[in-house]
Steps between C-alpha positions, in 0.01 A plus 500: 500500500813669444736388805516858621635669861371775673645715757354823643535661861141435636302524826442117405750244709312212288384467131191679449213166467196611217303734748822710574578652181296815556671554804817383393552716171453816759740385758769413280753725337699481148512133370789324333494201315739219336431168347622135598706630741539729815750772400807543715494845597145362687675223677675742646194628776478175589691203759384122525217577781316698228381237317172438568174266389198583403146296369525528114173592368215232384535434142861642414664148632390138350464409896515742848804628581686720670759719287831693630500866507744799648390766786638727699506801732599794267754661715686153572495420120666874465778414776562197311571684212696740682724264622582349186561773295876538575552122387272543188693800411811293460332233303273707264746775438394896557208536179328176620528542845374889439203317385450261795559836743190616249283205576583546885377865484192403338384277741621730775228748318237282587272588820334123516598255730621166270678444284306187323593240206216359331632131401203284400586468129857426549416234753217376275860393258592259719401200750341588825776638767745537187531882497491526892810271514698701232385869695679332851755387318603801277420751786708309734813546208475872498500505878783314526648702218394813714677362778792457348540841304581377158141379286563120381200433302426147496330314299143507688551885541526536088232273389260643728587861433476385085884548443745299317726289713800591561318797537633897387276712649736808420428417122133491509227740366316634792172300437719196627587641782193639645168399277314839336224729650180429366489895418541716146794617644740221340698462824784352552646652166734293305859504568737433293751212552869602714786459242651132524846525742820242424729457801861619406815428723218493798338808459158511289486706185208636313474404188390799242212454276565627155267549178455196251755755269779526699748182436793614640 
């Protein structure tokens, strides 16, 4: 397997088992995907009581067990985002945070009741109750980061959501931030990285990109 993450909106509050699919691929809407990681800008729906279990299917895992996976109601994982837009803003800076606004109006599109992260791969990574443990812990960080206005990403918070750490989210391509749709329409697109800034007699100052040819 690949190690891959799914989120759609869905009528589904729990991973579809075998039988489901059917029913499952027409109660679902656009799907998004990322590997080794669960993308930021989808960490975002969700708060600590999300985190959820479910029986991991016969024959993926060496023995029975149950893996870690995200749900919840649509509308409270669009509050959520609501909420934490103004405090994004100031951390991602206006293109990146147009982008997360983007990603909120997409799943505010959707008519289905869920919004659902399919996890068994990534929890397949690691020992049993591993990935569980790092979803409480990072999802706990950005609440307490929500409730104190300014995002902190810690540690747990970047290595789930596949970042560097000390994490920059302001500096990274969209795909980082929020996985890709599993479409031909290429979304997010690529964005280019914000021109480096030097702090000069306390005030920060862009510093201008020039051609390879100009030396002066």
């Amino acid at each position: 397997m690949s190690n891959r993450v799914y989120l759609c909106s869905t009528n589904f509050s729990t991973p579809p088992q075998e039988s489901d699919w059917p029913a499952f691929s027409d109660e679902s809407g656009m799907e998004y995907e990322a590997a080794y990681c669960v993308p930021f800008f989808w960490l975002c729906l969700f708060g600590p009581q999300d985190v959820r279990l479910a029986p991991g299917e016969e024959g993926v895992f060496d023995v029975a067990r149950d893996y870690a996976y995200l749900a919840c109601p649509r509308d409270e994982g669009l509050a959520r985002l609501k909420t934490r837009s103004a405090m994004m803003r100031r951390a991602l800076g206006e293109e990146r945070h147009a982008l997360y606004q983007e990603w909120e109006a997409r799943i505010a599109r959707e008519h289905y009741s869920h919004v659902l992260v399919r996890t068994q791969e990534l929890d397949m990574m690691d020992e049993e109750g591993r990935l569980q443990h790092d979803m409480l812990a990072a999802l706990a960080d950005l609440d307490a980061a929500c409730a104190s206005g300014t995002l902190a990403i810690t540690e747990a918070l970047a290595n789930l959501a596949g970042m560097p750490y000390p994490a920059e989210p302001q500096r990274y391509n969209g795909f980082v931030l929020v996985g890709s749709a599993a479409s031909a329409e290429g979304w997010p697109p690529a964005m280019p990285e914000p021109a480096p800034r030097l702090e000069v007699n306390g005030a920060d100052v862009v510093v201008e990109a020039r051609p390879w040819w100009k030396f002066w």
